[in-house]
C-alpha positions in Angstrom: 19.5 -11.0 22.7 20.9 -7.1 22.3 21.6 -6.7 18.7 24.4 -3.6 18.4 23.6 -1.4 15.5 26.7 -0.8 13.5 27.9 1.2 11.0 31.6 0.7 8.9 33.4 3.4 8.5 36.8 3.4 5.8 37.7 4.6 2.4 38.8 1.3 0.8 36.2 -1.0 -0.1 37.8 -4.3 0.2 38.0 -3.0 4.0 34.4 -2.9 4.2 33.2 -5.8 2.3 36.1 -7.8 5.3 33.6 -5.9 8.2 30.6 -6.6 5.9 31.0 -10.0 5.8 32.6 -10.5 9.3 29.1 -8.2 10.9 27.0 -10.5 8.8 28.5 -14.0 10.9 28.2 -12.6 14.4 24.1 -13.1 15.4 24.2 -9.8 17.8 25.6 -7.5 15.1 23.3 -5.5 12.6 25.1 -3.6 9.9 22.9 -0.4 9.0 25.1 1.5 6.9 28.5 1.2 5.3 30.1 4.3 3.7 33.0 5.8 2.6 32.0 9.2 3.2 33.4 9.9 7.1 31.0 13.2 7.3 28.2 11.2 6.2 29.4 8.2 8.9 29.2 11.3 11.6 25.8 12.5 11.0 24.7 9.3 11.5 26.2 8.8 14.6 25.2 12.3 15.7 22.0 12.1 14.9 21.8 8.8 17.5 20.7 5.0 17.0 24.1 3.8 16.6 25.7 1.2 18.9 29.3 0.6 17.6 31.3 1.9 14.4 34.2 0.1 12.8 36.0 3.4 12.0 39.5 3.6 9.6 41.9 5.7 11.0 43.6 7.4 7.7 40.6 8.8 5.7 41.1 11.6 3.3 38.4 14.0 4.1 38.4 13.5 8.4 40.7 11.4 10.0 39.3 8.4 12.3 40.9 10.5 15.7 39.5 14.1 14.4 36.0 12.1 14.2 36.3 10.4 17.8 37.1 14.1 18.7 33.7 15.6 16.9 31.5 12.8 17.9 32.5 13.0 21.5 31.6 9.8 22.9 28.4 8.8 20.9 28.8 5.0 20.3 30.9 2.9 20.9 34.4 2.7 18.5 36.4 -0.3 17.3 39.4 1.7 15.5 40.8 -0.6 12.3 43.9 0.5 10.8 47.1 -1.0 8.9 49.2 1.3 11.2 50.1 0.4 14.7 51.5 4.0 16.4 47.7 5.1 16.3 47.2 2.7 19.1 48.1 4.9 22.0 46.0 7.9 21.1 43.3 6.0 20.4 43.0 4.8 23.6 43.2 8.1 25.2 39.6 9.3 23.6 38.1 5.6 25.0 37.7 3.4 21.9 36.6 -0.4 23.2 39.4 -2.0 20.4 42.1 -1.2 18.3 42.1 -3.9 15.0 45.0 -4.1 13.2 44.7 -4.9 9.1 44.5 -7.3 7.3 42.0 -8.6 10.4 41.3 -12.1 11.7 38.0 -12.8 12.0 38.8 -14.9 15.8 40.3 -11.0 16.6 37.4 -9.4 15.1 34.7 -11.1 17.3 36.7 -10.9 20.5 36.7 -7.6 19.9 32.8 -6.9 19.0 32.1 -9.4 21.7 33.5 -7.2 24.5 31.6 -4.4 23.4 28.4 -6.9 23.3 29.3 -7.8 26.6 30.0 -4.6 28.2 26.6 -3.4 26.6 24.8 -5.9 28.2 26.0 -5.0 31.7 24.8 -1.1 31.1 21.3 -2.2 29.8 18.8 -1.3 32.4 16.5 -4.2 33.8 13.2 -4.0 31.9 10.4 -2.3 33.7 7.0 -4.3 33.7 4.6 -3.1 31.8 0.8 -2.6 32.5 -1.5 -4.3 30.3 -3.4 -1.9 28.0 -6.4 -2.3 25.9 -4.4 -0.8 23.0 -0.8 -1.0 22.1 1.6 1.8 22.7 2.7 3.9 20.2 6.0 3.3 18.3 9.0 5.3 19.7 9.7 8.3 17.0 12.8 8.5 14.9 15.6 10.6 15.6 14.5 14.0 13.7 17.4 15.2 11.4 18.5 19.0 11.8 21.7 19.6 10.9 25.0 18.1 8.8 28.8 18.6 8.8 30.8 20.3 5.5 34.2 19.8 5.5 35.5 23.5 4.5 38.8 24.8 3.4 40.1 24.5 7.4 37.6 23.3 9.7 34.4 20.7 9.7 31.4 23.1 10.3 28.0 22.4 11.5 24.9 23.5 9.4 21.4 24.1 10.9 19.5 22.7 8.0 16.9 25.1 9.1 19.3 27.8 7.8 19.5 26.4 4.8 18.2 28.4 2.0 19.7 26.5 -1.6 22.4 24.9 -3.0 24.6 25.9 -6.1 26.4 22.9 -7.4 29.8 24.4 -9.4 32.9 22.6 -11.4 34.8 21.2 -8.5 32.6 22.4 -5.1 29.7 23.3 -4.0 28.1 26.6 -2.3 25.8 26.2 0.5 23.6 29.8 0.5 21.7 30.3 4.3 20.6 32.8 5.8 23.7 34.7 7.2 26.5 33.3 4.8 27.7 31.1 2.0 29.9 27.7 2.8 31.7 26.1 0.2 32.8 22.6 0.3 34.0 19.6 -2.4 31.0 17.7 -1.6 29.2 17.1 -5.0 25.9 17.3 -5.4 24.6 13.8 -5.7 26.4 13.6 -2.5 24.9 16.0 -0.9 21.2 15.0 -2.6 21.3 12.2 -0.7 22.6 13.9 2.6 19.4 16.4 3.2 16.3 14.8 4.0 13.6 14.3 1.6 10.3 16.4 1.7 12.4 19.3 3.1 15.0 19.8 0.2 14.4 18.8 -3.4 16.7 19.1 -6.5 15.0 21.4 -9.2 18.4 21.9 -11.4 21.7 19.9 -11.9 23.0 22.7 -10.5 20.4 23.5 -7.5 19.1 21.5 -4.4 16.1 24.7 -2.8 14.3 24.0 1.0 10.6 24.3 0.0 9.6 26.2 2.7 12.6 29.2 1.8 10.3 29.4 -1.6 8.8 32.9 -1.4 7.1 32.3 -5.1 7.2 30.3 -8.7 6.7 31.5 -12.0 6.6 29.2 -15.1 9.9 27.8 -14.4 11.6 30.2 -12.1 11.7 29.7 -8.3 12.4 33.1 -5.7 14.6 32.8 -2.8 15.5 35.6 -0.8 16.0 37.5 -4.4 17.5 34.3 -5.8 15.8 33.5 -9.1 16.5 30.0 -9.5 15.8 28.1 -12.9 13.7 24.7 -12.6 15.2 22.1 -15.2 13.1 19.6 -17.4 14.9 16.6 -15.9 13.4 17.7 -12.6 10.3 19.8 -13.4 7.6 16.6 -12.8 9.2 15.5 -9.4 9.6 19.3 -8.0 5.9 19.7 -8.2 5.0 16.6 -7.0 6.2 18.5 -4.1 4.7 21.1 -4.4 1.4 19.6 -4.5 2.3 17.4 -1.6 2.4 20.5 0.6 -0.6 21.9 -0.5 1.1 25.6 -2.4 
């Protein structure tokens, strides 16, 4: 049986413990990831691996139709809203379902079950294999380079390769790479959990630093690009776990 990987995309809770629960009755559904973060909910569907997401249309940081926009086709989409007149645009940017709220379950997994279906149909035949004397190896991960901000007007793409630290402040953050600094209202937990581990570490409550921008540390002061950055005691045992880890 094709199992869809899904994800659940909405900014009210109760919503997603209804697709939680609904995902966790239908045998070809898998729910990887439920969030209320929408930018989060579009790396992950950038980044590939994801069959169909159960995406809210009114969300306060990126609205479900500026996401279809971004995401361009990646996955499939069952839109689920509590407003009807959405219905017609949807449809123009090739969602599989429109579900309206509260949802019936019967609706839910016609829904999901046309998607199942037309899946199905685009699978290719499986190719016969030769034997081997070994098996083959495990097909890699999708690798992680970039994430979406949500700035003052506009959702922009970071190379986290650019990426050189991260000042957390009161109410935003700052984003410092190597041509320019983008500020967002992402906190920094937030954003902790964003950026891949082993890349990006938090050194401060008010810093996130890619080890490989680190140019040199003394006693508890990190260099980046002329950045003296402080390392905190909360974080000073994990930060040079990394350290050892790549062999500085």
């Amino acid at each position: 049986m094709i199992k869809l990987k899904c994800i659940a995309v909405d900014d009210e809770p109760l919503a997603l413990d209804i697709i939680e629960d609904y995902v966790s009755k239908v045998p070809f559904l898998e729910l990887v990831k439920r969030t209320e973060n929408a930018i989060e909910a579009l790396q992950l569907v950038q980044a590939g691996g994801i069959d169909l997401v159960f995406l809210d249309i009114q969300m306060p940081e990126l609205t479900g139709i500026q996401f279809l926009k971004i995401a361009n086709g990646k996955a499939n989409y069952i839109l689920t809203t509590a407003y009807s007149q959405y219905a017609l645009e949807s449809y123009d940017l090739n969602v599989s379902d429109y579900l309206l709220k509260p949802i019936a379950f019967d609706r839910f997994y016609k829904a999901v079950e046309k998607v199942h279906n037309q899946v199905k149909i685009s699978e290719p035949a499986p190719v016969p294999q030769p034997i081997v004397a070994a098996p083959l190896p495990a097909a890699a991960s999708p690798i992680q380079d970039f994430i979406f901000v949500k700035t003052e007007h506009k959702i922009q793409k970071i190379q986290l390769d650019d990426i050189l630290y991260i000042e957390g402040l009161k109410d935003y953050i700052s984003i410092y790479t190597k041509a320019e600094r983008v500020i967002t209202l992402q906190n920094m937990k937030k954003m902790d959990e964003t950026l891949p581990k082993g890349q990006f570490v938090r050194v401060h409550k008010s810093y996130i630093i890619s080890l490989d921008k680190i140019e040199s540390i003394e006693r508890s002061r990190i260099a980046i690009c002329g950045k003296i950055i402080p390392i905190g005691d909360t974080y000073r045992d994990e930060f040079f776990k990394h350290i050892d880890n790549k062999n500085i």
